[in-house]
N, C-alpha and C positions, 0 to 999 in steps of 0.2 A: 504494500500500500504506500503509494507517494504518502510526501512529508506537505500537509499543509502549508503556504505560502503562510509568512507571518501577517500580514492583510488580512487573511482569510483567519487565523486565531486569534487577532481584535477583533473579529466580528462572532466569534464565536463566545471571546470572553464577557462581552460588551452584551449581548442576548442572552448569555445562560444569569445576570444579574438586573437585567432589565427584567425579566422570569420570575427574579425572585422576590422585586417589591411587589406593594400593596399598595394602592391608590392613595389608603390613607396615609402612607410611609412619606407621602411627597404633599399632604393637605390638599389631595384632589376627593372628591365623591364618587365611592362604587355603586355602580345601578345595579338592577335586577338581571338586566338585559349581555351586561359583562361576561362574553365566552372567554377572552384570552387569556393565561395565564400572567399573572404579574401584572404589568405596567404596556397598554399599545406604543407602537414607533409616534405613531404621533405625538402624544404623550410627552413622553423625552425629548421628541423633536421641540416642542412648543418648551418644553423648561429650559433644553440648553440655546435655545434663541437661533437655532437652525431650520433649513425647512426638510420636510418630510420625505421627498426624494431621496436628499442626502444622505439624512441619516439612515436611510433602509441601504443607499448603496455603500455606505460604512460599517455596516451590520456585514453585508455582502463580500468585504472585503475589495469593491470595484474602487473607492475613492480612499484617499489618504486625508487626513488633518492636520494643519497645524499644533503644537503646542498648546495655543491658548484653545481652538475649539476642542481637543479633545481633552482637555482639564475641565470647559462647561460641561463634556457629557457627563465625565467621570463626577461633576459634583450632582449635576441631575441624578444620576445614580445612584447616589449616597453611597458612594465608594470609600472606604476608609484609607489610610494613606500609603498601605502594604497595597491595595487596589490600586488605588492611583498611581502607584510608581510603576507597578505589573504592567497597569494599561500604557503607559507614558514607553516603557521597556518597547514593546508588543508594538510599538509604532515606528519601533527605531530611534526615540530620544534617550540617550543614557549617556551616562559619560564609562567611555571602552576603556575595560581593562587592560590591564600589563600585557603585552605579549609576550608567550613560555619566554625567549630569548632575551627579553628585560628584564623580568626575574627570576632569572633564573631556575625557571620552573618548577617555583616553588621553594626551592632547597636553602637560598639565601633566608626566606623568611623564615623556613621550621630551624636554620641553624643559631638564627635571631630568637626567637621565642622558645626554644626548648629549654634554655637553663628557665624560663619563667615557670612554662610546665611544670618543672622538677622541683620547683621550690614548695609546690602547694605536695605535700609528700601523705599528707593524708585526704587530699582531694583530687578526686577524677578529674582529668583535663586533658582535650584536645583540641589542636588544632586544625583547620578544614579550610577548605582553599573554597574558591567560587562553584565549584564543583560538588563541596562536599565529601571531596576525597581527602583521606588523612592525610596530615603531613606529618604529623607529631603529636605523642601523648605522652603518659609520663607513666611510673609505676602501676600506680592508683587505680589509672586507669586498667590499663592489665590486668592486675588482681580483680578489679570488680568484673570487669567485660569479656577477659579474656587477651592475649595480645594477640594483636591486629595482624601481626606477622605471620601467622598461620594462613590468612584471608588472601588467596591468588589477588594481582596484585588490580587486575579489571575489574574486582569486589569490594575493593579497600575504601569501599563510601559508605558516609553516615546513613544514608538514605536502605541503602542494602543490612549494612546491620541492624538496623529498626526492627526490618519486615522478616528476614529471613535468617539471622542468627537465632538461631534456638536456642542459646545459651544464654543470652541479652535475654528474649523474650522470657527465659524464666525465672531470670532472677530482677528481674524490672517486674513491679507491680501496675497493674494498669495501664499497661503500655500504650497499646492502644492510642488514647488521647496525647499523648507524646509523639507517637511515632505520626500523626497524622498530623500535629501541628510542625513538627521538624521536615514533613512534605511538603507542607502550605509556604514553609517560609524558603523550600530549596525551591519550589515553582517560582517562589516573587525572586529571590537570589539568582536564579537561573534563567532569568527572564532578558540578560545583554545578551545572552550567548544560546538562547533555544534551536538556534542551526550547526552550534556545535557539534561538533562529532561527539567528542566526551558526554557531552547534555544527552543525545541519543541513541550513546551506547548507555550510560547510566538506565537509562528509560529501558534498553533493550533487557538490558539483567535482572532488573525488576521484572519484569514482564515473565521471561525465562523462569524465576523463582518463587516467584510468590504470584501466579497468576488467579488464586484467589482473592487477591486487593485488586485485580483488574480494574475496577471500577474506580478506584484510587486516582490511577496512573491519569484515567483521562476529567476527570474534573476539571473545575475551572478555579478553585477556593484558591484565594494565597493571604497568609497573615503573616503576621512578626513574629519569631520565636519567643514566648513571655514567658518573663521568669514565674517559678513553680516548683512545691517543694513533692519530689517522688522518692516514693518507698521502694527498696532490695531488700532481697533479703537470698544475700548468700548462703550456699550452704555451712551450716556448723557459726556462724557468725549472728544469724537472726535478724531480726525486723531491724531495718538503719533506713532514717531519714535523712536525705540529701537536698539541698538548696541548689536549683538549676539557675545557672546566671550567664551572660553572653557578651562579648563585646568585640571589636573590631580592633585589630593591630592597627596602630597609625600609619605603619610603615606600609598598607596594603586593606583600604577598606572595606575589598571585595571580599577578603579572607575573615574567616571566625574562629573566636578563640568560646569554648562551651568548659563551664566549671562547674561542678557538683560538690558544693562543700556540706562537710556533715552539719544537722542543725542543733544538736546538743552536746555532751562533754560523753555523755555513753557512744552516739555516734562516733562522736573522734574515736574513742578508743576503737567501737568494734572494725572502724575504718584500718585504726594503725594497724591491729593485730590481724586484718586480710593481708596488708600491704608487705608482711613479715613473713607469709606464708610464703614457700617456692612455687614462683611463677608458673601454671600450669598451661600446657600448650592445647588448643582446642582442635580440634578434626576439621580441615578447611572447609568440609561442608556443612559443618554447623556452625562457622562464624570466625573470624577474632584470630589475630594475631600483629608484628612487628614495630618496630618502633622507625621512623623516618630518620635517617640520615644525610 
């Protein structure tokens, strides 16, 4: 199956959330008489100050917009700002990342940030490129997930251990709602680069693996990773609460750095005394392994 034109996935994005308001979402009146779902084109057309044509042929993906008119749709929309930057991406406005050759693909930034990794010694911590593919983690991590090193190296993304690490998924509580918002935000993150090759090989491995989340893959949703406090509970170590936090290297704002720090002094401990344990190496087809160099 050909690859959607990016034209053609603004106008896909831009309808599956025109779908999802409600007349009164935007202080219009629902009749009786109302078949369409959501919100009609006219509709939208008439709040972002467009005419109706247009905007079916921007639905369509036949016309392109400016900056400023597709910020009117996305606020007709009540798009939230992980939306509006998705849709702004999805138009071709973003500001383009490094290329591999600039930085060094990677390796300059994980040899940058891996003593930071290392210092959080009883907190899980990884680094992840625009992609979502590791670059670097630290102990912590390991002992809680597994190391990444085991994980063939076209698997070695956040997005892939969510869904299809069976190891992750059993000792992550409620995964679930984690693993689906850490997608939402790798669609809005992945959104300069959706003709990437990487972008849809990642998509292809997903697919390959976990083609029970099918339905995942092709959604329109993208939000911000929000911090949130999730339960493990490793084997022989017990119930541990972890504080999820996120932030962007200055050196490289495409890239994220993800921290789980324990939320009480019993967590610290039962954290240190995993971190003490001999690193155990997982079977690459159930997840986890290596550290970036």
């Amino acid at each position: 199956m050909s690859t959607p034109l990016p034209s053609a996935k603004l106008g896909a994005f831009l309808r599956a959330h025109r779908e999802l308001l409600k007349p009164a979402d935007v202080g219009l009146v629902a009749t009786a008489r109302r078949r369409t779902p959501g919100l009609r084109r006219e509709e939208v057309a008439s709040l972002s100050g467009v005419g109706l044509a247009w905007y079916t042929w921007l639905e369509q993906g036949r016309v392109t917009a400016s900056r400023q008119v597709l910020g009117a749709v996305t606020r007709a929309l009540r798009l939230d700002a992980a939306g509006q930057r998705h849709a702004m991406r999805l138009a071709g406005y973003h500001d383009p990342a490094l290329p591999a050759e600039e930085d060094g693909g990677g390796g300059g930034l994980a040899a940058a940030v891996q003593p930071v990794l290392d210092s959080w010694t009883a907190s899980p911590a990884v680094l992840l490129d625009r992609y979502f593919d590791l670059l670097g983690w630290n102990t912590a991590w390991g002992a809680l997930w597994g190391s990444p090193d085991t994980v063939p190296e076209d698997r070695r993304n956040l997005m892939w251990l969510m869904v299809a690490d069976q190891r992750l998924r059993t000792v992550l509580r409620d995964w679930e709602p984690l693993a689906m918002n850490v997608f939402q935000h790798f669609r809005a993150q992945a959104g300069p680069a959706l003709e990437d090759p990487r972008t849809d090989e990642v998509y292809r491995r997903l697919d390959e693996d976990a083609p029970e989340l099918r339905h995942w893959w092709g959604c329109h949703s993208v939000a911000e990773l929000t911090a949130r406090t999730v339960v493990v509970e490793p084997a022989g170590i017990g119930r541990t609460e972890l504080s999820l936090s996120s932030f962007h290297p200055v050196d490289d704002p495409s890239a994220l750095v993800l921290l789980f720090t324990p939320v009480s002094a019993t967590d610290r401990a039962r954290m240190g005394a995993l971190t003490e344990r001999p690193l155990r190496s997982v079977d690459p087809g159930a997840g986890a392994g290596r550290q970036a160099g």
